[in-house]
MIROLUM-249902 format. One record per residue (C-alpha): x, y, z; residue in three letters. Coordinates in Angstrom, 2 decimals, decimal comma, padded with zeros to 5 digits. Layout:
MIROLUM-249902
<site <X Y Z> 'ALA'>;
...
END
This chain:
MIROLUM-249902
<site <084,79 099,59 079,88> 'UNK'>;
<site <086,62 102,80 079,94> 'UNK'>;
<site <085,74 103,50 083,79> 'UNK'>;
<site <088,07 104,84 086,60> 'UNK'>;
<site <087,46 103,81 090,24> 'UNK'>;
<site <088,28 106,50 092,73> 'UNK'>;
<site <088,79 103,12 095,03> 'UNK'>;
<site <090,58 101,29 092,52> 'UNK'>;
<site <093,56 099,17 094,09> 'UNK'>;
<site <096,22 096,72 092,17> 'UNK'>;
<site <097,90 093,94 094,27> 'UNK'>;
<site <100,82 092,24 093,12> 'UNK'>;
<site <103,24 090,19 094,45> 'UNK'>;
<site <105,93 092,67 095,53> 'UNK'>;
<site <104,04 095,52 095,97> 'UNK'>;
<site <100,32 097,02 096,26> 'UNK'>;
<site <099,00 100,38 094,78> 'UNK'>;
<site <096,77 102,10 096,84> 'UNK'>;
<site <094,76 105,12 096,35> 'UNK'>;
<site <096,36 108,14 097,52> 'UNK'>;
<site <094,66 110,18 100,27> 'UNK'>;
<site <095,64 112,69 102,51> 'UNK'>;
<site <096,51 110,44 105,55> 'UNK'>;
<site <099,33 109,16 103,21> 'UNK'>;
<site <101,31 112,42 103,55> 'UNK'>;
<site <103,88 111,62 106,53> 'UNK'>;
<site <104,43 108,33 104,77> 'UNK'>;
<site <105,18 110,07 101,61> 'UNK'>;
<site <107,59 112,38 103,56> 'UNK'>;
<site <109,16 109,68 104,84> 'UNK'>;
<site <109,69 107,97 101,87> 'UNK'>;
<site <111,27 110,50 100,00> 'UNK'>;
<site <113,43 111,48 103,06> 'UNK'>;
<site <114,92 108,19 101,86> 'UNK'>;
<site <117,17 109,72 099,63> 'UNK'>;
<site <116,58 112,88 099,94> 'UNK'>;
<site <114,68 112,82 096,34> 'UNK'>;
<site <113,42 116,32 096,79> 'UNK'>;
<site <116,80 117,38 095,40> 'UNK'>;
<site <116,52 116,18 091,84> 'UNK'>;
<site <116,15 118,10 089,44> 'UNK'>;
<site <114,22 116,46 086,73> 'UNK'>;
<site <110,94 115,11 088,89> 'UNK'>;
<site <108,46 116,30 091,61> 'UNK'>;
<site <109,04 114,45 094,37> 'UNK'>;
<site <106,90 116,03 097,61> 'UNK'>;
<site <109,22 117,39 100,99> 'UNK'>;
<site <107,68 118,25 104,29> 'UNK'>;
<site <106,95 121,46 103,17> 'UNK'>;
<site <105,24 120,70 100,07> 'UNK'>;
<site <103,52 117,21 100,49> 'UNK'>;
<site <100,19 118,32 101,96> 'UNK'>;
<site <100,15 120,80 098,40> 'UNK'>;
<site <101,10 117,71 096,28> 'UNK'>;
<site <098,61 115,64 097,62> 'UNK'>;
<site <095,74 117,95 097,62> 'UNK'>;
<site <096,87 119,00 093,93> 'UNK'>;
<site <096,72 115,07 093,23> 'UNK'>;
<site <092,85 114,19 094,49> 'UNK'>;
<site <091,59 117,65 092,54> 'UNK'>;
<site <092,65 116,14 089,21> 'UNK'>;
<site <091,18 112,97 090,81> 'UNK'>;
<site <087,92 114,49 091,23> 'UNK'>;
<site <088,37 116,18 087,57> 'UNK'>;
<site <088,85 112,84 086,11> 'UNK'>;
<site <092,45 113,54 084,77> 'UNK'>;
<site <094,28 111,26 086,77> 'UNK'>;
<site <094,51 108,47 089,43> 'UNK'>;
<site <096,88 108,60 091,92> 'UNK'>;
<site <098,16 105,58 093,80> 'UNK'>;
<site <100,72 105,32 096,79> 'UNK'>;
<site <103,00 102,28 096,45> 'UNK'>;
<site <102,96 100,24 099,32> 'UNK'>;
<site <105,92 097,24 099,60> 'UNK'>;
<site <104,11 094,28 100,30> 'UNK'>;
<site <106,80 092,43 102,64> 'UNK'>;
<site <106,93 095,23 105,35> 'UNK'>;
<site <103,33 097,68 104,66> 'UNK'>;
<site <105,17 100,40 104,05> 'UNK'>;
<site <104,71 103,15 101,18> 'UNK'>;
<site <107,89 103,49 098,96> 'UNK'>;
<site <106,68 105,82 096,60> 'UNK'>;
<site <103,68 107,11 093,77> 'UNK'>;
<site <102,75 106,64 090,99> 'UNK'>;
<site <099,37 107,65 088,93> 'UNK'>;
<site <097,90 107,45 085,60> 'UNK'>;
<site <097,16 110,72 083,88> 'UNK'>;
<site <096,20 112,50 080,54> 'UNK'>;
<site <093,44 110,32 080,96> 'UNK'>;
<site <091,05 110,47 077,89> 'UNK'>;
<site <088,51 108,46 077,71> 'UNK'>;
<site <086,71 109,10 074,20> 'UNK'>;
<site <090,03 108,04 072,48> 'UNK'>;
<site <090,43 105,31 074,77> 'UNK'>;
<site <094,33 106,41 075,61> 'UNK'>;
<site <096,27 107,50 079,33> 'UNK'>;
<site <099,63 107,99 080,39> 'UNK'>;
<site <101,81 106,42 083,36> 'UNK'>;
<site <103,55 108,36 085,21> 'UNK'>;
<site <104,28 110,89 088,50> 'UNK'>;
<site <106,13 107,79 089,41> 'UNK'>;
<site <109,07 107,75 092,35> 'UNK'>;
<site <110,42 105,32 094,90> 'UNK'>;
<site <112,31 105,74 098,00> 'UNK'>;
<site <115,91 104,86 097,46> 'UNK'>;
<site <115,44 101,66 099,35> 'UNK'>;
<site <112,88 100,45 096,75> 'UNK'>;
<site <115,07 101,75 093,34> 'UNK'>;
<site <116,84 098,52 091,56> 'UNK'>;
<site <113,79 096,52 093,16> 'UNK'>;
<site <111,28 094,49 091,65> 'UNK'>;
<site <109,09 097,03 093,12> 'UNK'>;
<site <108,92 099,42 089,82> 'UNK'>;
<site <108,19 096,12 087,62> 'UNK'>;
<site <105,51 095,13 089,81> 'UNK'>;
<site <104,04 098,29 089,35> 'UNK'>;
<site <104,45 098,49 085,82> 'UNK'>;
<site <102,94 095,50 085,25> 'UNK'>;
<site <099,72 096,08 087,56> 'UNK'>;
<site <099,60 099,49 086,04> 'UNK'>;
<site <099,77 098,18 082,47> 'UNK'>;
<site <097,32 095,07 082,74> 'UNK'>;
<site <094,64 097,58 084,22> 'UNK'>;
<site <094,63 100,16 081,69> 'UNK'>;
<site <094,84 097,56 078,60> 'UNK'>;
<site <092,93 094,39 079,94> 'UNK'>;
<site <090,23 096,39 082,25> 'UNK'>;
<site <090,03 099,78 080,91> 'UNK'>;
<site <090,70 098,82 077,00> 'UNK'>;
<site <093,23 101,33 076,46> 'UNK'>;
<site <094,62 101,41 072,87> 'UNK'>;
<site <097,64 102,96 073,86> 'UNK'>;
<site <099,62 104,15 076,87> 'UNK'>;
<site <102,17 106,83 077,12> 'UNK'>;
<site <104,79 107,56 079,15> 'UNK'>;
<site <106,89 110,91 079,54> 'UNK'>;
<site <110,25 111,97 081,07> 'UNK'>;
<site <112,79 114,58 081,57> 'UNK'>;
<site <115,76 115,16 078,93> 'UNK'>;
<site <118,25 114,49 082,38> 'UNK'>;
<site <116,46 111,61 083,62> 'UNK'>;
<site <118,27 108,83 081,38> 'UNK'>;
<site <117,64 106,20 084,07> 'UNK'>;
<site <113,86 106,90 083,40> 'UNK'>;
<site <114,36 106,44 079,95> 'UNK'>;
<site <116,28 103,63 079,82> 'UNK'>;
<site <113,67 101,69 082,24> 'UNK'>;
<site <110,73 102,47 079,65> 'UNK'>;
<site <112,73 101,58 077,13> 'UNK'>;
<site <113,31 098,25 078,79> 'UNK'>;
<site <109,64 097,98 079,38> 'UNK'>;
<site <108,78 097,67 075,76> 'UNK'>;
<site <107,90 101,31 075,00> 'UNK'>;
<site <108,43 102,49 071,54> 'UNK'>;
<site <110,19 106,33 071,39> 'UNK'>;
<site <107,67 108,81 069,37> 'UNK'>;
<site <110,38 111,37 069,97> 'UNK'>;
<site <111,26 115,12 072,30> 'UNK'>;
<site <108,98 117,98 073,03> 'UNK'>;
<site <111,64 120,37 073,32> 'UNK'>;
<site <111,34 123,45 075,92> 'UNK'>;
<site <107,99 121,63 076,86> 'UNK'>;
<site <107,72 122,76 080,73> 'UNK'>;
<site <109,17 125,65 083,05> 'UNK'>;
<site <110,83 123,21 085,74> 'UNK'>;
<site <110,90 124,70 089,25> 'UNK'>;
<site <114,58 126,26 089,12> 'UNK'>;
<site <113,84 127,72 085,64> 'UNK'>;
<site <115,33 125,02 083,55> 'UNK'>;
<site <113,59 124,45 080,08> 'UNK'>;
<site <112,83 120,88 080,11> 'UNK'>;
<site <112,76 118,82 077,18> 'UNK'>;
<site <110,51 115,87 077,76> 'UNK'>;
<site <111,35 112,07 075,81> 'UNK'>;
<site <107,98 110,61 074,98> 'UNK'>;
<site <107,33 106,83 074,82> 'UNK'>;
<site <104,20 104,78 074,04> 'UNK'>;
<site <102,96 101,20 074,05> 'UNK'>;
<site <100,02 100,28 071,77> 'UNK'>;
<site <097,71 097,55 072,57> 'UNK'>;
<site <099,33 095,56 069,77> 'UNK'>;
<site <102,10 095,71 071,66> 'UNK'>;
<site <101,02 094,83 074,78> 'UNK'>;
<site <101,14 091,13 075,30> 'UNK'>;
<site <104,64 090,78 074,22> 'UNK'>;
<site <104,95 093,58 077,02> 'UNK'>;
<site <103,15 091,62 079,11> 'UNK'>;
<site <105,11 088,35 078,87> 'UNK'>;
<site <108,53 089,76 079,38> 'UNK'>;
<site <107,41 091,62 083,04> 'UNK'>;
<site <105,97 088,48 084,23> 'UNK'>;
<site <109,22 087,11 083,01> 'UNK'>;
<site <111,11 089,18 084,83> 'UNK'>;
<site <109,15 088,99 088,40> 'UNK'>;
<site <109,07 085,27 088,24> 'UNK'>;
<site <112,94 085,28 087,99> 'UNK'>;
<site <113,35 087,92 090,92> 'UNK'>;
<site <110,70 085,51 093,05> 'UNK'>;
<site <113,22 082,19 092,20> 'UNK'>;
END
């Protein structure tokens, strides 16, 4: 059933996604503060100045049914390391995307991001029946890129000059996909991988 729960929330092993609200925003402050993430140039990452806009931008595509935003809560100490969402959310064609994701710099190189992947993932194609899930990044962000790519994600290719960025740039965005074909070979290789980071 291709249903989204404003309440929805995915617990793993390593980490929990939660739904955003606005009582998340010094947390979020904080956790970009770790790292100073603000500063890059090929994502949105929220500041102090801007987090209580970012949020509230978040819950009104919420409430639109575009997207579901989650804050990413490490499961060892509580705290939130990050976001992450699902968007492009279209329900008659049974297809989303992943993404608006970034971690504190504590939680990058963690199992933290395959923990989410995978929770993300087994929701949209086990629960919600997706037959495919996208994923989109920035021409500069080649760490991005290489982590779908390790995910499983096939390249459909670059929509060039695709967004305005905040300083002006013309991004080009990389886009990536997984099909439900595709999935439980995607499947078995996360678990793989968080089973050897738990050993």
């Amino acid at each position: 059933m291709f249903e989204l729960d404003p309440e929805l929330t995915l617990t793993g092993y390593f980490a929990e996604l939660i739904p955003l609200t606005e009582a998340h925003e010094a947390q979020l402050v904080e956790a970009a503060t770790d790292g100073e993430l603000w500063n890059l140039r090929f994502t949105g990452v929220p500041s102090s100045k801007t987090a209580r806009a970012y949020i509230k931008e978040a819950l009104v595509n919420r409430d639109k049914g575009t997207q579901l935003p989650f804050a990413v809560q490490r499961r060892d100490d509580g705290k939130i390391v990050g976001c992450t969402r699902f968007y492009d959310i279209d329900p008659e064609h049974r297809n989303l995307a992943i993404g608006y994701t970034w971690y504190a710099k504590s939680a990058q190189r963690t199992a933290i991001n395959t923990q989410c992947k995978l929770l993300l993932l087994e929701y949209a194609f086990e629960a919600m029946s997706c037959i495919s899930v996208a994923f989109h990044t920035d021409n500069l962000n080649t760490r991005s890129q290489a982590a779908i790519e390790r995910l499983g994600a096939q390249k459909e290719g670059v929509l060039r000059n695709h967004r305005i960025m905040p300083d002006g740039r013309k991004r080009h965005t990389h886009c990536y996909s997984i099909i439900e074909s595709e999935w439980p070979r995607v499947r078995s290789k996360l678990e793989a991988s968080l089973s050897r980071t738990r050993l």
